[in-house]
C-alpha positions in Angstrom: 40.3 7.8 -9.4 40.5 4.4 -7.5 39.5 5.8 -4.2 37.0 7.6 -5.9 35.7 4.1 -7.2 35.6 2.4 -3.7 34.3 4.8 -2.1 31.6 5.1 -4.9 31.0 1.6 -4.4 30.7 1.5 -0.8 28.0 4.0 -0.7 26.1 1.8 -3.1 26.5 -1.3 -0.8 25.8 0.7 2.0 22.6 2.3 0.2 21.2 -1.5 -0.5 21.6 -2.6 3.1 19.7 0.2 4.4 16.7 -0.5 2.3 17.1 -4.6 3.3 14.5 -4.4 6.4 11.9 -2.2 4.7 11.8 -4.6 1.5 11.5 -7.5 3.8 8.9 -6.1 5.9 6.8 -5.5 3.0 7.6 -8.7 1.9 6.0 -10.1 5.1 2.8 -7.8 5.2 2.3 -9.4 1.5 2.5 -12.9 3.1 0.4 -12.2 5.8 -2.2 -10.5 3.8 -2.4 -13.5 1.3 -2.4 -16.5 4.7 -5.5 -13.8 6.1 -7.0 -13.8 2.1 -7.4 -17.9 2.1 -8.5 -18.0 5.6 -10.9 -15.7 4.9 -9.9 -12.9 7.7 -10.1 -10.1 5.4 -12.2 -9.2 1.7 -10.2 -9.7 -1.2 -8.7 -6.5 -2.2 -10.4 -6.4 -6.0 -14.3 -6.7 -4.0 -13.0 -3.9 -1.5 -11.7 -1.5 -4.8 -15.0 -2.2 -6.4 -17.4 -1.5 -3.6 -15.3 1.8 -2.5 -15.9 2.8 -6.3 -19.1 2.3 -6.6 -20.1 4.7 -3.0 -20.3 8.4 -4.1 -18.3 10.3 -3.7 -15.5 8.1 -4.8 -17.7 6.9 -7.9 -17.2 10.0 -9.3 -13.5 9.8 -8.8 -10.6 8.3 -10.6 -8.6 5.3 -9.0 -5.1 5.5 -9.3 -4.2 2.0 -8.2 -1.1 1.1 -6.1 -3.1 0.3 -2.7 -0.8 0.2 0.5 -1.4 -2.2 3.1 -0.7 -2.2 6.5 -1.0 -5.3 8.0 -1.0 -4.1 11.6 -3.8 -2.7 11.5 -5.4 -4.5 8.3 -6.3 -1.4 6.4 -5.5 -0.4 3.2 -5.2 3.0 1.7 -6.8 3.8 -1.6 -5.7 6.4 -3.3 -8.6 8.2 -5.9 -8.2 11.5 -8.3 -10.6 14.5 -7.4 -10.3 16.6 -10.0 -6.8 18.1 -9.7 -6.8 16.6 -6.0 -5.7 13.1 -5.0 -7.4 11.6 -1.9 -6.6 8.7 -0.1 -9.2 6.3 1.1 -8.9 4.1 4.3 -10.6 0.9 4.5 -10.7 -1.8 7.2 -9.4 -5.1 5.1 -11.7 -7.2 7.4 -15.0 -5.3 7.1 -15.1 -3.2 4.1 -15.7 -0.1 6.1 -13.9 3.3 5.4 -12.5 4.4 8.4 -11.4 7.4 7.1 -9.9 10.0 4.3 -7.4 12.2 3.3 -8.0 15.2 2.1 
């Protein structure tokens, strides 16, 4: 029962370090999103939802929120509901431009 315990508890432990880097990494693309935001390197991300909803076809679509960022290549990925299809929208942070799409 005891071993059963530690070793229970080890896994845990061991579980939480492994996700360490990839929380801190995203941690650091959200800071260096926000330092680009106020020096005005990229379009705030509420201006770049709107405009990529109001282009057809997306304007037609439903957005499903949670946009990923990655900062080293500043775009973000939108993700939108087609009918019984989600797609994912790619749009340069800097520009505004969709640079491409899945499905």
């Amino acid at each position: 029962m005891i071993r059963t315990l530690i070793l229970s508890a080890a896994a845990s432990a061991l579980m939480l370090t492994a996700g360490a880097p990839a929380a801190a990494r995203g941690d650091r693309d959200q800071d260096n999103l926000r330092e680009a935001a106020a020096q005005g390197q990229v379009i705030p991300l509420g201006r770049l939802i709107a405009d990529v909803k109001s282009r057809p076809p997306y304007s037609d679509m439903t957005y499903l929120g949670g946009p990923q960022f990655d900062a080293r290549r500043m775009i973000y990925a939108l993700k939108f509901m087609d009918g019984s299809q989600v797609v994912v929208v790619y749009v340069d942070a800097r520009t505004g431009r969709i640079v491409g799409r899945k499905p």
